[in-house]
PyMOL CGO cylinders between C-alpha atoms (Angstrom):
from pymol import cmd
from pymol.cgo import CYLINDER

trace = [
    CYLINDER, -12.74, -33.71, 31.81, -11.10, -36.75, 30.41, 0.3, 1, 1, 1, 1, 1, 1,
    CYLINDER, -11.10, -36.75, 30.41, -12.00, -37.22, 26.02, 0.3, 1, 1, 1, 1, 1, 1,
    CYLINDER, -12.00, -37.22, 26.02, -13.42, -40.48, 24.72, 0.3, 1, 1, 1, 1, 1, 1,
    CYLINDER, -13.42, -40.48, 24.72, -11.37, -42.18, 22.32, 0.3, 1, 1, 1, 1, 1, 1,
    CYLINDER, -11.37, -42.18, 22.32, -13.90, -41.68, 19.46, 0.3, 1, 1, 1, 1, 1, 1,
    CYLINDER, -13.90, -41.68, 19.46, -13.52, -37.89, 20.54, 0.3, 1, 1, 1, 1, 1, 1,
    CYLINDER, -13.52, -37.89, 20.54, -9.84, -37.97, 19.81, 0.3, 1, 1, 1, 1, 1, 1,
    CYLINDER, -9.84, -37.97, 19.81, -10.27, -39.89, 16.38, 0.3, 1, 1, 1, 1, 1, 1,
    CYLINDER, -10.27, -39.89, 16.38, -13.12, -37.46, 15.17, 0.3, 1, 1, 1, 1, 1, 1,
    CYLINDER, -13.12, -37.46, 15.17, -10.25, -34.52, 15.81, 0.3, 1, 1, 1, 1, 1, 1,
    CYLINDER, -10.25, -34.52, 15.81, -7.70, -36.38, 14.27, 0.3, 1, 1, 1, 1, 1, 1,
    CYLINDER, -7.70, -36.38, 14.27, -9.65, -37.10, 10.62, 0.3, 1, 1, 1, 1, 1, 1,
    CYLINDER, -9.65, -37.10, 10.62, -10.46, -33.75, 11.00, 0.3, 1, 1, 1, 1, 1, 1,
    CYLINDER, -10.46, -33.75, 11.00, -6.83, -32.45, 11.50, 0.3, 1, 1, 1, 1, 1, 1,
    CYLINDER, -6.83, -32.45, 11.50, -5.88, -34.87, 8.47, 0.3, 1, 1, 1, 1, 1, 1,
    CYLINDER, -5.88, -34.87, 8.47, -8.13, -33.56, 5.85, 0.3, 1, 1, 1, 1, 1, 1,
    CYLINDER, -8.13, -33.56, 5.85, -7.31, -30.10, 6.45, 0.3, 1, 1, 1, 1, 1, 1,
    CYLINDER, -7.31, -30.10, 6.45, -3.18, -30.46, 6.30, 0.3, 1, 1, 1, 1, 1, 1,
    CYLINDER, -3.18, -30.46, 6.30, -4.47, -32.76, 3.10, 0.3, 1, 1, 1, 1, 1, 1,
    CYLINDER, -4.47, -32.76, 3.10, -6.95, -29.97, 1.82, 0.3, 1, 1, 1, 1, 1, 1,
    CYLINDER, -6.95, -29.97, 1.82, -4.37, -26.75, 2.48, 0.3, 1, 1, 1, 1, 1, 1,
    CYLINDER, -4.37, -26.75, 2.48, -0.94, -28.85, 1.63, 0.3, 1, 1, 1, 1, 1, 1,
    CYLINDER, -0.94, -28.85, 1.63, -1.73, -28.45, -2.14, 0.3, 1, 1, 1, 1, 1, 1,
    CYLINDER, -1.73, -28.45, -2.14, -0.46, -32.34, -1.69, 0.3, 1, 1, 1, 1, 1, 1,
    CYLINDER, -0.46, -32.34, -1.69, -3.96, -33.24, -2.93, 0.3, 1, 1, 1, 1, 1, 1,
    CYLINDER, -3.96, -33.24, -2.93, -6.52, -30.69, -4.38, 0.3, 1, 1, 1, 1, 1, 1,
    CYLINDER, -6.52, -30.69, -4.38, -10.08, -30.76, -5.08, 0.3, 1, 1, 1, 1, 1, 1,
    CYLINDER, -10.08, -30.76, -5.08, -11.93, -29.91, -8.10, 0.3, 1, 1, 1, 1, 1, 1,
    CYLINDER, -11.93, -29.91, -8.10, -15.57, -29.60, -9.53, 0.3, 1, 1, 1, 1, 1, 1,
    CYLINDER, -15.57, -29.60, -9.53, -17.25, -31.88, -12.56, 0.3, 1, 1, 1, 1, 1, 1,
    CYLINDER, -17.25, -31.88, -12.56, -19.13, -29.54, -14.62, 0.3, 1, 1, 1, 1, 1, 1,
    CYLINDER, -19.13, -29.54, -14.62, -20.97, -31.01, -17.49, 0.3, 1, 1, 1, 1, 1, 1,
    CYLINDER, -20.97, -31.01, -17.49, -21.53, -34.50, -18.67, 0.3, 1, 1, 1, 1, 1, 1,
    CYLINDER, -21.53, -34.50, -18.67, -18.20, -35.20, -20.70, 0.3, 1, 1, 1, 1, 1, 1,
    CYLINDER, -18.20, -35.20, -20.70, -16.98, -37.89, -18.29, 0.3, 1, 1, 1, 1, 1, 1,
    CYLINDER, -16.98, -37.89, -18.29, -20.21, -39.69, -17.26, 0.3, 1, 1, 1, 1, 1, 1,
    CYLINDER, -20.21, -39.69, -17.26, -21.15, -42.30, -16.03, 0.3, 1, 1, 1, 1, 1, 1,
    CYLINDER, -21.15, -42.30, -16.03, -17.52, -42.50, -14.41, 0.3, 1, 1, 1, 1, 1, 1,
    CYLINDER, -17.52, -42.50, -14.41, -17.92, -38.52, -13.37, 0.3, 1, 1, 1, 1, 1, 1,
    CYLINDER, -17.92, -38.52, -13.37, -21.79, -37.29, -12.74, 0.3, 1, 1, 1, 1, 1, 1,
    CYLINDER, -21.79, -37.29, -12.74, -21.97, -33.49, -13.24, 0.3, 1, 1, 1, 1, 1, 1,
    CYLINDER, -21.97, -33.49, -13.24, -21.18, -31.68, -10.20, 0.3, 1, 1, 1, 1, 1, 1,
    CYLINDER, -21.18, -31.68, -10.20, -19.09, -34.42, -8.57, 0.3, 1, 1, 1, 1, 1, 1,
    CYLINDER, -19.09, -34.42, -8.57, -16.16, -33.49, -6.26, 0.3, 1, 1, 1, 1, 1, 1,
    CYLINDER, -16.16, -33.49, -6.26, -13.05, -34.99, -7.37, 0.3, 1, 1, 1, 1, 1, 1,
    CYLINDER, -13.05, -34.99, -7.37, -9.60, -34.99, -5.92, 0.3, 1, 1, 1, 1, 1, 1,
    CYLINDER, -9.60, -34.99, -5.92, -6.08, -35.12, -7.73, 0.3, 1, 1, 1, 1, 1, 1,
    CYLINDER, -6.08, -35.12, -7.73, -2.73, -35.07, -7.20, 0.3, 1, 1, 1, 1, 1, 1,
    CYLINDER, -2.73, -35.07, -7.20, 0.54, -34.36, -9.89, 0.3, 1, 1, 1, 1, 1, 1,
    CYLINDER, 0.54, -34.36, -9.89, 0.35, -36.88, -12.09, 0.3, 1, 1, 1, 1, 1, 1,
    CYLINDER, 0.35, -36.88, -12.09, 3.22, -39.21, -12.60, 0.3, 1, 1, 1, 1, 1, 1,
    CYLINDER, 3.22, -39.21, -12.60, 3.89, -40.95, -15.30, 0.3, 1, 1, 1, 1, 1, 1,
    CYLINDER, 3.89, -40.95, -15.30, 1.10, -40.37, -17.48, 0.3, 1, 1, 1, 1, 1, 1,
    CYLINDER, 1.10, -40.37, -17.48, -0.24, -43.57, -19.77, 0.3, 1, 1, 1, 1, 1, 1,
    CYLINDER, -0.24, -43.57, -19.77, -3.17, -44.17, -22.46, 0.3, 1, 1, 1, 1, 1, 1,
    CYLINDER, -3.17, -44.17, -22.46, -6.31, -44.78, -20.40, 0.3, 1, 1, 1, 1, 1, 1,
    CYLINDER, -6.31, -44.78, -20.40, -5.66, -42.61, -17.33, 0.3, 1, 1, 1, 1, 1, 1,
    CYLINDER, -5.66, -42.61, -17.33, -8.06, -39.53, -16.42, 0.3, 1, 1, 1, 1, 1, 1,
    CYLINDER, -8.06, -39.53, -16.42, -5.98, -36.57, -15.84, 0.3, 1, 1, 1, 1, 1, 1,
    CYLINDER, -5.98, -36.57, -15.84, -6.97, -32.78, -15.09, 0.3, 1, 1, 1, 1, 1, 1,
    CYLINDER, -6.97, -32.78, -15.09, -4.83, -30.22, -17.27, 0.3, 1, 1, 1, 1, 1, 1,
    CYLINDER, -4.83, -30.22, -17.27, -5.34, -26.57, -17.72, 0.3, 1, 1, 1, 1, 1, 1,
    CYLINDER, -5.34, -26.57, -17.72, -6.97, -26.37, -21.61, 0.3, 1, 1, 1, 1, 1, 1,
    CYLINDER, -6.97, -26.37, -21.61, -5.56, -23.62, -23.34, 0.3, 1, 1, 1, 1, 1, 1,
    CYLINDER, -5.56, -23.62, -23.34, -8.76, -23.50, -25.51, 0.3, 1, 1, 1, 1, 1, 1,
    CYLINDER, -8.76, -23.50, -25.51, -11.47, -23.47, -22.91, 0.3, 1, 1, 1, 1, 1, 1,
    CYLINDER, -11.47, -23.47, -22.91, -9.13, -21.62, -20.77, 0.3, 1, 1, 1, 1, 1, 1,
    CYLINDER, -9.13, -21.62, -20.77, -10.61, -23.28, -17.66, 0.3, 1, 1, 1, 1, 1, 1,
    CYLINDER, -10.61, -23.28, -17.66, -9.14, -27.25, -16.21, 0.3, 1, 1, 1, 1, 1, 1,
    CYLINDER, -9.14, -27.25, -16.21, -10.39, -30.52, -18.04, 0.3, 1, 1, 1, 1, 1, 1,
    CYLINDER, -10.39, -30.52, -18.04, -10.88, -33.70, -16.70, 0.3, 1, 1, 1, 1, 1, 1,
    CYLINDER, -10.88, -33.70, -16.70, -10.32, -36.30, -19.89, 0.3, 1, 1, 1, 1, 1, 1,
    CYLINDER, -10.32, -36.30, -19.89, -9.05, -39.45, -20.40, 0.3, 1, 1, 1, 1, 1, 1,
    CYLINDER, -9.05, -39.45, -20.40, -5.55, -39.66, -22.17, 0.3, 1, 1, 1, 1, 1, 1,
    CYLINDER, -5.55, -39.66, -22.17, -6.11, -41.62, -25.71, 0.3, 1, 1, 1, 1, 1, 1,
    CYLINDER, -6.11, -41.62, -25.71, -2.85, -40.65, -27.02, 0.3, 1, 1, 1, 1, 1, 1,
    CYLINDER, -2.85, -40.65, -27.02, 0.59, -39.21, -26.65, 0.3, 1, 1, 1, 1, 1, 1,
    CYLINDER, 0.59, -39.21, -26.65, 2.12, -37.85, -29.33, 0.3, 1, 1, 1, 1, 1, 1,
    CYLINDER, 2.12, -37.85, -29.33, 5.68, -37.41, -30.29, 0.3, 1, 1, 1, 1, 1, 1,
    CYLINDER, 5.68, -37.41, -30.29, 6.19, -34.28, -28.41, 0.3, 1, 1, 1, 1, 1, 1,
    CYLINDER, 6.19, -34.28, -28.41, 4.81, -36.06, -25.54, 0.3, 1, 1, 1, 1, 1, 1,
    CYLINDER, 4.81, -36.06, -25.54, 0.93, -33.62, -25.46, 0.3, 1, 1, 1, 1, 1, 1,
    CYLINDER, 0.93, -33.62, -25.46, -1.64, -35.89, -24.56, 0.3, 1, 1, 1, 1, 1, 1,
    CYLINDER, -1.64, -35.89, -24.56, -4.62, -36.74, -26.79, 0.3, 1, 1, 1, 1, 1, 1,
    CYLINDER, -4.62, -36.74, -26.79, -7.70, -36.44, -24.40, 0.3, 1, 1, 1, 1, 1, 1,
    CYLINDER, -7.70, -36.44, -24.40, -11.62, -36.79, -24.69, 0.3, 1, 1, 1, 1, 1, 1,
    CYLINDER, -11.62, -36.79, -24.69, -14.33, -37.34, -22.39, 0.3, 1, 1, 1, 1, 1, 1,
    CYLINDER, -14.33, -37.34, -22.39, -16.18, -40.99, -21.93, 0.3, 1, 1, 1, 1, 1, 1,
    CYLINDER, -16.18, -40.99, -21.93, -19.29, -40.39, -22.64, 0.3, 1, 1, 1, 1, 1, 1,
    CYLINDER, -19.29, -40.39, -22.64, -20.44, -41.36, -25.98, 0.3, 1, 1, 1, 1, 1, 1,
    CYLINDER, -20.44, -41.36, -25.98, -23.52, -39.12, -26.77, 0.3, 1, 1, 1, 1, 1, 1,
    CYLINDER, -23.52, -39.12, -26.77, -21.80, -36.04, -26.15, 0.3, 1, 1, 1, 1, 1, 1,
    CYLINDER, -21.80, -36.04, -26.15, -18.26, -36.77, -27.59, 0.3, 1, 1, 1, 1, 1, 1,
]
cmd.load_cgo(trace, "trace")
């Protein structure tokens, strides 16, 4: 039995998101609360990479050693010792 070309494509995304999903190239993570909205809504599916070169205005996820659980913030700052300064975008809540 001879595929269809749209046969082969479907296996072929499919293929690509899971060397992308298990390659730890990209990764996946969860929104959970309302920190970042509207740009994040709570329980939106985000995916990251290792950030490079980190600037004043990007949204990075870091491991917070206070909630001990990841953050998704925009960087307002970085300080001399080169920590970011982070917060959320939503104005209500932060």
């Amino acid at each position: 039995m001879k595929m269809k070309k749209s046969d082969i494509a479907i296996i072929l995304i499919i293929a690509l998101i899971y060397v992308i999903m298990f390659s730890n190239i990209v990764q996946s993570a969860s929104v959970e609360g309302v920190s970042m909205y509207p740009v994040f809504q709570n329980g939106a599916l985000t995916f990251y990479t290792q950030p490079v070169n980190v600037q004043v205005g990007n949204i990075i996820i870091y491991r917070s050693p206070y909630y001990n659980n990841y953050v998704i913030h925009r960087v307002i700052g970085i300080n001399q010792d080169s920590n970011y300064v982070t917060q959320g975008v939503d104005k209500i809540t932060n």
